[in-house]
C-alpha positions as CSV (number, residue, x, y, z in Angstrom):
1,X,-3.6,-74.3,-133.6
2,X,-1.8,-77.0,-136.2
3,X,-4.7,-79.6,-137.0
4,X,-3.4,-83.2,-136.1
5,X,-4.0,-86.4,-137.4
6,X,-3.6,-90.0,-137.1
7,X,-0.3,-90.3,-139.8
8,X,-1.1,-92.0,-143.2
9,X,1.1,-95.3,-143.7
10,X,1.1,-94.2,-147.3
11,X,2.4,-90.8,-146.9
12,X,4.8,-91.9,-144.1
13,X,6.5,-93.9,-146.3
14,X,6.6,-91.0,-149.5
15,X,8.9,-89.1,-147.0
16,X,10.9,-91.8,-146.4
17,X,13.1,-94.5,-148.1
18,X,14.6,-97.1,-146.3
19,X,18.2,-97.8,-147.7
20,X,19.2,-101.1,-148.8
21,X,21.8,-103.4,-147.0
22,X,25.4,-103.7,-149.0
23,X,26.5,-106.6,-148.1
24,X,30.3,-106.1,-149.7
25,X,32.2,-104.6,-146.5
26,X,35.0,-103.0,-148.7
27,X,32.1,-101.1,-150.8
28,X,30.3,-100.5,-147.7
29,X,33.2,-99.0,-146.2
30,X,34.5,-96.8,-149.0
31,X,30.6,-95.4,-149.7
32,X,31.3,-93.7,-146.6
33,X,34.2,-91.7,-147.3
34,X,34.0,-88.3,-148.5
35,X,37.5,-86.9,-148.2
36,X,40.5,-87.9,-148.7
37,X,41.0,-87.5,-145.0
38,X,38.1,-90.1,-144.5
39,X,39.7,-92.3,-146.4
40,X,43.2,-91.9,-144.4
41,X,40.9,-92.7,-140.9
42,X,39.8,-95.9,-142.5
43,X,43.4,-96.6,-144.1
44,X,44.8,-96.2,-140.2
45,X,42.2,-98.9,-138.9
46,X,43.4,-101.8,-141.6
47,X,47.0,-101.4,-141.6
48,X,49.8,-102.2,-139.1
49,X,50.9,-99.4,-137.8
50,X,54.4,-99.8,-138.7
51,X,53.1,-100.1,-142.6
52,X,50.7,-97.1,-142.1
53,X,53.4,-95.0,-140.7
54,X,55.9,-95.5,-143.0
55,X,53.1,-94.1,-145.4
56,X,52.1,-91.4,-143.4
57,X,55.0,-90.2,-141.8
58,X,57.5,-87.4,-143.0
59,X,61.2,-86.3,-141.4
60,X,62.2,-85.5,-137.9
61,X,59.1,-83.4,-136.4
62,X,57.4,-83.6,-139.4
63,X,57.3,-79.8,-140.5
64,X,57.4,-80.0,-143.4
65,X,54.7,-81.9,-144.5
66,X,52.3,-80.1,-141.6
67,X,53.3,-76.6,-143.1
68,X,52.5,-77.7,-146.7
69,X,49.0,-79.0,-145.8
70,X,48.5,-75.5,-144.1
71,X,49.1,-73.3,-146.5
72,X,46.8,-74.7,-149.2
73,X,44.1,-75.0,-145.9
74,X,45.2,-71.2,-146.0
75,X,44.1,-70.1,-149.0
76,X,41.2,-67.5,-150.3
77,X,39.2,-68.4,-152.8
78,X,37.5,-65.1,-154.9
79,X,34.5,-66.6,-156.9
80,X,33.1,-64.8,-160.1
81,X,29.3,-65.2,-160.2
82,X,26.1,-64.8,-162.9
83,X,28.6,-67.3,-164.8
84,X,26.7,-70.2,-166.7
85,X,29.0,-73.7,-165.3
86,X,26.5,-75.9,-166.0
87,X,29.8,-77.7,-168.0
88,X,33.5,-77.6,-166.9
89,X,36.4,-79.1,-168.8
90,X,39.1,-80.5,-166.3
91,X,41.0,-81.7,-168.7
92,X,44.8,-80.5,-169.7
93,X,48.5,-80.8,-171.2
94,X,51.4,-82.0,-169.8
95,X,54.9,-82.7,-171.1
96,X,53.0,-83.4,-174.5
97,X,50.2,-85.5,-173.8
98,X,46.8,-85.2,-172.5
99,X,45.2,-85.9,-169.2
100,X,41.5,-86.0,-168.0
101,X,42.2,-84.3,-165.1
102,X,44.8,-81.5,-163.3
103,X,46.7,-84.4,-161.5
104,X,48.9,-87.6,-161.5
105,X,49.5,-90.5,-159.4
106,X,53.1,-89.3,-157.9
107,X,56.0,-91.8,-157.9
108,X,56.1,-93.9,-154.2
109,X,58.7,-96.6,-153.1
110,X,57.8,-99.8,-152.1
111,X,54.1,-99.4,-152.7
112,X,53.0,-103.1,-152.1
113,X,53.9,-102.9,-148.8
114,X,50.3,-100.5,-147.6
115,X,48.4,-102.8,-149.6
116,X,49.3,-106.0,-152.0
117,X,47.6,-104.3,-155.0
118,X,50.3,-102.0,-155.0
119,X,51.5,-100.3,-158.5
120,X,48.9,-102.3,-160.2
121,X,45.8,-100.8,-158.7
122,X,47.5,-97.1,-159.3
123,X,48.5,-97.5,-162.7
124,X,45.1,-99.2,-162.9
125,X,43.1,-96.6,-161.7
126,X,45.1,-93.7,-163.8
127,X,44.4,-95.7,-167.4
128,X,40.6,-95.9,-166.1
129,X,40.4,-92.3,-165.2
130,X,42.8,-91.1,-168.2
131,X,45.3,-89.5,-165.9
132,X,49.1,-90.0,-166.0
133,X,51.1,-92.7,-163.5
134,X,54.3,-92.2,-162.2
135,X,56.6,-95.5,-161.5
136,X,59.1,-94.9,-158.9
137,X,62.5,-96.7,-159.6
138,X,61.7,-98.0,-155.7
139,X,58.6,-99.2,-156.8
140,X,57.7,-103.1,-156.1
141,X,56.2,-103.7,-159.7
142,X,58.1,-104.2,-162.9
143,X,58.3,-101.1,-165.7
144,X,56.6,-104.0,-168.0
145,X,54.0,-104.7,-165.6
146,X,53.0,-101.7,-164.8
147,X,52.8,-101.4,-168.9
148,X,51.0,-104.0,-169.1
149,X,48.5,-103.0,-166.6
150,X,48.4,-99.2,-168.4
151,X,48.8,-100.0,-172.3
152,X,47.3,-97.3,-173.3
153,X,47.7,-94.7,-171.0
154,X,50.6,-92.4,-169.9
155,X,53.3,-93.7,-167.9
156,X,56.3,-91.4,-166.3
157,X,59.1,-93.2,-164.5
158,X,60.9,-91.3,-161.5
159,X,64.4,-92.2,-161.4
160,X,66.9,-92.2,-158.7
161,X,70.5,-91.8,-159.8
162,X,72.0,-94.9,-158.0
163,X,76.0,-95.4,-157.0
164,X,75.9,-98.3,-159.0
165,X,75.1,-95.7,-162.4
166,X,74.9,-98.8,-164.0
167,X,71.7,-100.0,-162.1
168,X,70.2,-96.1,-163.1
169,X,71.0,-96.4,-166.8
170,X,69.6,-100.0,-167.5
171,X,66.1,-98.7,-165.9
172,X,66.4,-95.5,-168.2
173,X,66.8,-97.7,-171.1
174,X,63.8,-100.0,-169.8
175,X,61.7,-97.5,-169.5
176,X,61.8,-96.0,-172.7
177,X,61.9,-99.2,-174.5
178,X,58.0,-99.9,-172.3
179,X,57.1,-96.4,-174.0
180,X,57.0,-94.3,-170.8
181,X,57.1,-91.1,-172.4
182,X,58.7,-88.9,-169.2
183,X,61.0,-89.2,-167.1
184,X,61.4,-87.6,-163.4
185,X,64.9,-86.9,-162.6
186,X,65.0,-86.7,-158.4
187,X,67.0,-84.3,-156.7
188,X,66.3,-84.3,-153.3
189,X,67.5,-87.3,-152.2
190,X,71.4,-86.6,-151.6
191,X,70.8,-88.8,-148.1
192,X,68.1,-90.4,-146.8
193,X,65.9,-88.0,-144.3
194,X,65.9,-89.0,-140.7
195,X,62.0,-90.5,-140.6
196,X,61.6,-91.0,-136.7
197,X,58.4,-92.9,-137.1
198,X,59.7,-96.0,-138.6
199,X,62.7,-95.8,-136.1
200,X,60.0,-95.6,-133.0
201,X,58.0,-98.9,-134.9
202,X,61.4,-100.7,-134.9
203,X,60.6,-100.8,-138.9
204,X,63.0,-102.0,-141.8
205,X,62.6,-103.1,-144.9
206,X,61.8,-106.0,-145.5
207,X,59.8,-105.9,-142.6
208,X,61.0,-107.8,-139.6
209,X,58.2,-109.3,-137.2
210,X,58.7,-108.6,-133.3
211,X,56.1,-108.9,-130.6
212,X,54.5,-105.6,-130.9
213,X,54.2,-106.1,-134.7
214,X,52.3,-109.3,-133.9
215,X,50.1,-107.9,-131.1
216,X,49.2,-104.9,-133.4
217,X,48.4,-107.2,-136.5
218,X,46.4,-109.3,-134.3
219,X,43.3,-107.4,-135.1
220,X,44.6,-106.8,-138.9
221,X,44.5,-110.9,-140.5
222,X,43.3,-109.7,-143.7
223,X,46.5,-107.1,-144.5
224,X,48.6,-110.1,-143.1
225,X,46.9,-112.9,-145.2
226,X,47.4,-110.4,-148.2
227,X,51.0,-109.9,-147.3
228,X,52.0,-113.7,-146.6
229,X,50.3,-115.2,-149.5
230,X,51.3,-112.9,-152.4
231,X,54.6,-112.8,-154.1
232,X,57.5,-112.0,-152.0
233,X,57.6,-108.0,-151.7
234,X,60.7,-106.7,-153.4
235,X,62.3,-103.8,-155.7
236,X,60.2,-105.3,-158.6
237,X,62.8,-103.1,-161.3
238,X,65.8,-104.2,-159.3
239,X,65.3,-107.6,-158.5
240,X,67.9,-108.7,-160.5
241,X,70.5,-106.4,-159.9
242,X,71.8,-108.7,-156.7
243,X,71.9,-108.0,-153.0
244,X,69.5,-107.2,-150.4
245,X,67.0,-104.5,-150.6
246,X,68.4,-102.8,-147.5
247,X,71.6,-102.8,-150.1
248,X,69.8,-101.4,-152.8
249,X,68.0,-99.0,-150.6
250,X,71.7,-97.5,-149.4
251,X,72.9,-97.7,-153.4
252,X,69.8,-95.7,-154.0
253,X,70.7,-92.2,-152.3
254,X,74.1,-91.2,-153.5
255,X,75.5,-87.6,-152.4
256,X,77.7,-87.2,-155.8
257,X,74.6,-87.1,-157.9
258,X,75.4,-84.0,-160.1
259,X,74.6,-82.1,-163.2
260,X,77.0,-84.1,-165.1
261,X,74.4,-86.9,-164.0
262,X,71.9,-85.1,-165.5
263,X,73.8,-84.6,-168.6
264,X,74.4,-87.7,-169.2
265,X,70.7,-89.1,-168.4
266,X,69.1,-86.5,-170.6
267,X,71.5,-87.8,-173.6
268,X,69.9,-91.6,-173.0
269,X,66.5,-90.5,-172.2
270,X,64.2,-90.2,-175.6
271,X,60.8,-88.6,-174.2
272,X,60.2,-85.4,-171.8
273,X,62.6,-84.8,-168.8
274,X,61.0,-83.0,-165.7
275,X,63.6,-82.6,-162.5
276,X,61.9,-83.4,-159.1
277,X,62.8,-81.9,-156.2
278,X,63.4,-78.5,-156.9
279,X,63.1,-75.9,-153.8
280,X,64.2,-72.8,-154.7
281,X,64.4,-70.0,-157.5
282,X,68.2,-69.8,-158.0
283,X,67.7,-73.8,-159.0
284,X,64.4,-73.3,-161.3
285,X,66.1,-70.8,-163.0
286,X,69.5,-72.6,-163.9
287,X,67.3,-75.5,-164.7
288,X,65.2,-74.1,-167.4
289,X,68.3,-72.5,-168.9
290,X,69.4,-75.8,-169.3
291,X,66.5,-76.9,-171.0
292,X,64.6,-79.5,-169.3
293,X,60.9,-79.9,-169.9
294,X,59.3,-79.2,-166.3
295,X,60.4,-78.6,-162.4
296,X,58.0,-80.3,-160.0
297,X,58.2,-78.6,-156.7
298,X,58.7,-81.1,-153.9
299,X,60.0,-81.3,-150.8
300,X,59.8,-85.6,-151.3
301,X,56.7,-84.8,-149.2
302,X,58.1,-83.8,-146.1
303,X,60.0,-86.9,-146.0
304,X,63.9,-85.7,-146.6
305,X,64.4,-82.2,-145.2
306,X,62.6,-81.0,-142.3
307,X,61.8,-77.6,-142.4
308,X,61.9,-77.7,-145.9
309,X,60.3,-74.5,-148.3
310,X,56.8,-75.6,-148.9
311,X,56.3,-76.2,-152.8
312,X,52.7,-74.3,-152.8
313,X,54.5,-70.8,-151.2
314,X,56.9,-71.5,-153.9
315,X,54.9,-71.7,-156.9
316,X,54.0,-68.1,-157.9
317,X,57.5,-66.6,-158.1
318,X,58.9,-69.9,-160.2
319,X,56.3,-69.7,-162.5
320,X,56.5,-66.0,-162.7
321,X,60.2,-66.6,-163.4
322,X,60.6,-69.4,-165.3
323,X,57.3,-70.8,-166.4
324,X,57.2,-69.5,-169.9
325,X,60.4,-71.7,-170.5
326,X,59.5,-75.0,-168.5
327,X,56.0,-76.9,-167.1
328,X,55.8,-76.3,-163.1
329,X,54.3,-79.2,-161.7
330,X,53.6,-79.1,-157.8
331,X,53.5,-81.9,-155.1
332,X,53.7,-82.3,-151.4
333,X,50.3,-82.0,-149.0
334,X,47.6,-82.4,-151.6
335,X,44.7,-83.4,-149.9
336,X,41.7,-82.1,-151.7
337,X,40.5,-80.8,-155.1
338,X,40.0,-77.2,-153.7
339,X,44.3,-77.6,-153.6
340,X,44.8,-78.3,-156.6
341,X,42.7,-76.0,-158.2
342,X,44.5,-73.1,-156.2
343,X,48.4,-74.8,-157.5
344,X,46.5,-74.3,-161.4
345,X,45.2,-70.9,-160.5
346,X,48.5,-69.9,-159.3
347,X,50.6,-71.2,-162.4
348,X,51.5,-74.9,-161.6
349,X,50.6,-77.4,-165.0
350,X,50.0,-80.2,-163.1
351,X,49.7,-81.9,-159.4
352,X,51.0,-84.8,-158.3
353,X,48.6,-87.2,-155.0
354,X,51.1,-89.3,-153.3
355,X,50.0,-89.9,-149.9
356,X,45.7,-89.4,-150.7
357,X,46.6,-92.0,-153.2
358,X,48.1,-94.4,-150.8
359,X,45.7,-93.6,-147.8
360,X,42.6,-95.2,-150.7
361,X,45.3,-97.9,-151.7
362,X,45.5,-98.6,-147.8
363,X,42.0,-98.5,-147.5
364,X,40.4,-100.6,-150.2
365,X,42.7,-101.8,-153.2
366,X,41.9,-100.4,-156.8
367,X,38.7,-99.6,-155.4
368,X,40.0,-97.7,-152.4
369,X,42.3,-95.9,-155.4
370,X,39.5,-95.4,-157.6
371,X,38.0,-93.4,-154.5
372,X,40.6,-91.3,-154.2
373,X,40.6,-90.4,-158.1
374,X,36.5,-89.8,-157.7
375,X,36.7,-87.8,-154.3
376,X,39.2,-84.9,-155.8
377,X,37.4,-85.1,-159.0
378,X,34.2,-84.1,-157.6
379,X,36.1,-81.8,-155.3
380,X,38.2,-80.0,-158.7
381,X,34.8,-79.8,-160.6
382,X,32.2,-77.8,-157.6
383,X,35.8,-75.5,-156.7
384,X,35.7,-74.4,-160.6
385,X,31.8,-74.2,-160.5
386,X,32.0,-72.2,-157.4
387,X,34.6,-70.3,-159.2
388,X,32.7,-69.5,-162.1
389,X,35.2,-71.4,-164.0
390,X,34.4,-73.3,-167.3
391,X,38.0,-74.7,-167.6
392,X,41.2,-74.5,-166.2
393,X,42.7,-72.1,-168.3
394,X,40.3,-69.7,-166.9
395,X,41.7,-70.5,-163.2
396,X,44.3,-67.0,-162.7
397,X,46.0,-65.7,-159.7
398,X,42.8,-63.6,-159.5
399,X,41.3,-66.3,-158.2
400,X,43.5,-67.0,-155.0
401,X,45.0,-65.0,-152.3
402,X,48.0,-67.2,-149.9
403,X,47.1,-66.0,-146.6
404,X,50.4,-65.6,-144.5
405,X,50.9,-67.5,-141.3
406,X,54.7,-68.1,-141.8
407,X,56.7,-64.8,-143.0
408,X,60.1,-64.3,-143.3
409,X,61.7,-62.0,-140.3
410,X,62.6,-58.7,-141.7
411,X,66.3,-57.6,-140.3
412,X,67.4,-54.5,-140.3
C-alpha cells in the first residue's frame, strides 16, 4: 500500500515554479518557436498573404523547392561516440575571411516588403552573430546602408547582370568602394520563373491593393501600419537609375548574359568572385578552370526552374571534382542546423538561409532574425555533439549517407 498524506504547501511549491507573465507580445511570441518551421507558422499569421507568398512560394508546382527540403529530411546521420564534446568550434573560412558560424544570410529581392526592417535587421543580425550578409542587387536598402548597419562585419553583394550593363557596373563599383569584399555573380536568372502564387494573389510589385488584399489585411493593421508609414518601398541601389520598378524588374533578367559578362565583371571586381546558380558538373568544372573563387549550388530556391537538380544531391560529385580548385557553397531548402551540418560533412564551405531568414524577419523584425540565427545555431552545435564532432573539419562523408527516394531511370 503507498502511505498518503495531506500535501505540504511547502513541498508543493519545490516541485513547481509558476512562470512569469511577458508582457512584450513579439518576445512572447518568438520564446515559443523552436524551429525554423515554427517560426514560418507564426510568419504566415502576420503577413498578407500575397507578401507571405511571394516569400514562400517557388516556380510552377513548386518541385523544386519540395525536393530540396526532402533530401536533406532524407539524410543518415552515423554518430561516433565515447568522444569528449563538451566544446565545439563552429566557426570557419570563406572566400578569405572568417565567420562564427557554417552559414550566411543569402541574397533576397525586395526584402522590406515581408517586414519593414528589411536588409537592416539581416545585415544587423549577421554583424551581431559574426556571420557574413549577402545584399541582393534587388534589395530595398542602399550598399552604404547596409554598410553602415554592418561596419565591421562581412558584406557580399549578389549581382544581377542587368540589360542596361551600365546599371550592373555602377553597383559593382559601389560595392567595392563600401568594402564588400565578395561578389555573387548569378546565373540562373536568364528569365524570370513562372511563380503561380503571386499570379493566383493578383500580386505585382509595387503592390497594388484590391478587395481581397484589404479583406485579408483586415486582421493584419500592424504589417500595414509598418508598410504605409515607412519610407516608400523601392530598389534601394537603383533608385536613381529612372523608371518604374516593374521596368527595372524586366531590365533585371537578361537572356544574353554570358561569359564575356563574366569576363568583364571579374576585370572591375577587386575582392572574391563566387558564381551563383550553378546546376551541374559540366558548368562547375569549366568554372573553376576559369578561376573564380567559389560555385554556390542553387536552384534560386526553387523559384526559376521547376524541376530543377537539387543543390544538396549535387554536392558530393562537385566537390569531389572541383573542390580542391574552388569553395562550394550550397543553398536552396535549408531549414535546420542538422542540414547544414550534412552540406559541411559532404564537402560544401558554406550555407546560405534565404527563406528561414525571411520566415523570422516575417515573424518579429531583427528579433524575429536573431531567432532564426539562434535556432540553427543551437541546432549545428547538438548535430556535431551528437556527432562526436569537436569542429567542422572533423564533419566527413563518413558522417552522412543521402538516402535515395528520387533515382535516375536506368535505360538499356
Amino acid at each position: 500500500m503507498v502511505q498518503r498524506q495531506f500535501p505540504r504547501p511547502a513541498e508543493v511549491f519545490e516541485l513547481l515554479q509558476f512562470k512569469k507573465p511577458e508582457f512584450n507580445g513579439r518576445k512572447r511570441r518568438l520564446d515559443k518557436a523552436l524551429t525554423i518551421y515554427d517560426l514560418r507558422d507564426i510568419a504566415r499569421r502576420r503577413t498578407p498573404r500575397a507578401a507571405f507568398d511571394y516569400t514562400d512560394g517557388a516556380a510552377e508546382g513548386e518541385l523544386s523547392l519540395e525536393r530540396a527540403r526532402q533530401a536533406f529530411e532524407d539524410v543518415e546521420f552515423h554518430p561516433s561516440v565515447l568522444r569528449d564534446v563538451a566544446q565545439v568550434d563552429t566557426s570557419t573560412t570563406v572566400f578569405g575571411g572568417p565567420s562564427a558560424l557554417p552559414f550566411g544570410i543569402a541574397p533576397t529581392g525586395f526584402t522590406r516588403l515581408m517586414q519593414t526592417e528589411g536588409e537592416i535587421a539581416g545585415a544587423g543580425a549577421a554583424a551581431a552573430t559574426g556571420i557574413p550578409f549577402c545584399l541582393s542587387t534587388l534589395g530595398t536598402t542602399s550598399i552604404e546602408d547596409v554598410k553602415a548597419t554592418n561596419p565591421l562585419g562581412r558584406n557580399w553583394f549578389q549581382l544581377y547582370v542587368m540589360k542596361q550593363r551600365e546599371i550592373s557596373y555602377a553597383l559593382v563599383e559601389r560595392a567595392a568602394a563600401s568594402g564588400f569584399d565578395t561578389l555573387f555573380f548569378t546565373v540562373d536568372t536568364p528569365v524570370a520563373g513562372a511563380r503561380l502564387r503571386d499570379k493566383r494573389n493578383g500580386f505585382s510589385i509595387p503592390p497594388q491593393i484590391g478587395a481581397g488584399t484589404i479583406l485579408n489585411a483586415i486582421p493584419r493593421p500592424w504589417w500595414w501600419y509598418d508598410f504605409l508609414t515607412t519610407p516608400k518601398l523601392e530598389f534601394a541601389s537603383l533608385s536613381a537609375t529612372g523608371g518604374t520598378v516593374g521596368e527595372l524588374l524586366d531590365f533585371a533578367m537578361d537572356p544574353t548574359i554570358s561569359y564575356e559578362d563574366l569576363r568583364i565583371i571579374r576585370e572591375m571586381w577587386p575582392g572574391r568572385i563566387a558564381i551563383k546558380g550553378v546546376q551541374n558538373l559540366e558548368d562547375a568544372r569549366k568554372l573553376a578552370s576559369l578561376g573564380v573563387d567559389g560555385i554556390v549550388l542553387s536552384n534560386h530556391g526553387g523559384r526559376q526552374l521547376d524541376r530543377a537538380p537539387v543543390p544538396f544531391h549535387l554536392l558530393p560529385t562537385v566537390v569531389r571534382e572541383v573542390g580542391q580548385d574552388v569553395e562550394v557553397v550550397v543553398d536552396t531548402g535549408i531549414m535546420n542546423g542538422a542540414d547544414i551540418v550534412a552540406s559541411i560533412a559532404l564537402g560544401a564551405k558554406f550555407t546560405l538561409i534565404g527563406r528561414a531568414y525571411l520566415y523570422g524577419l516575417m515573424a518579429g523584425g531583427r528579433q524575429g532574425v536573431d531567432k532564426t540565427v539562434e535556432i540553427l545555431s543551437d541546432q549545428i552545435v547538438r548535430t556535431m555533439k551528437l556527432l562526436g564532432a569537436h569542429s567542422l573539419e572533423e564533419l566527413t562523408p563518413h558522417h552522412v549517407t543521402q538516402l535515395e527516394r528520387l533515382a535516375p531511370v536506368r535505360r538499356s
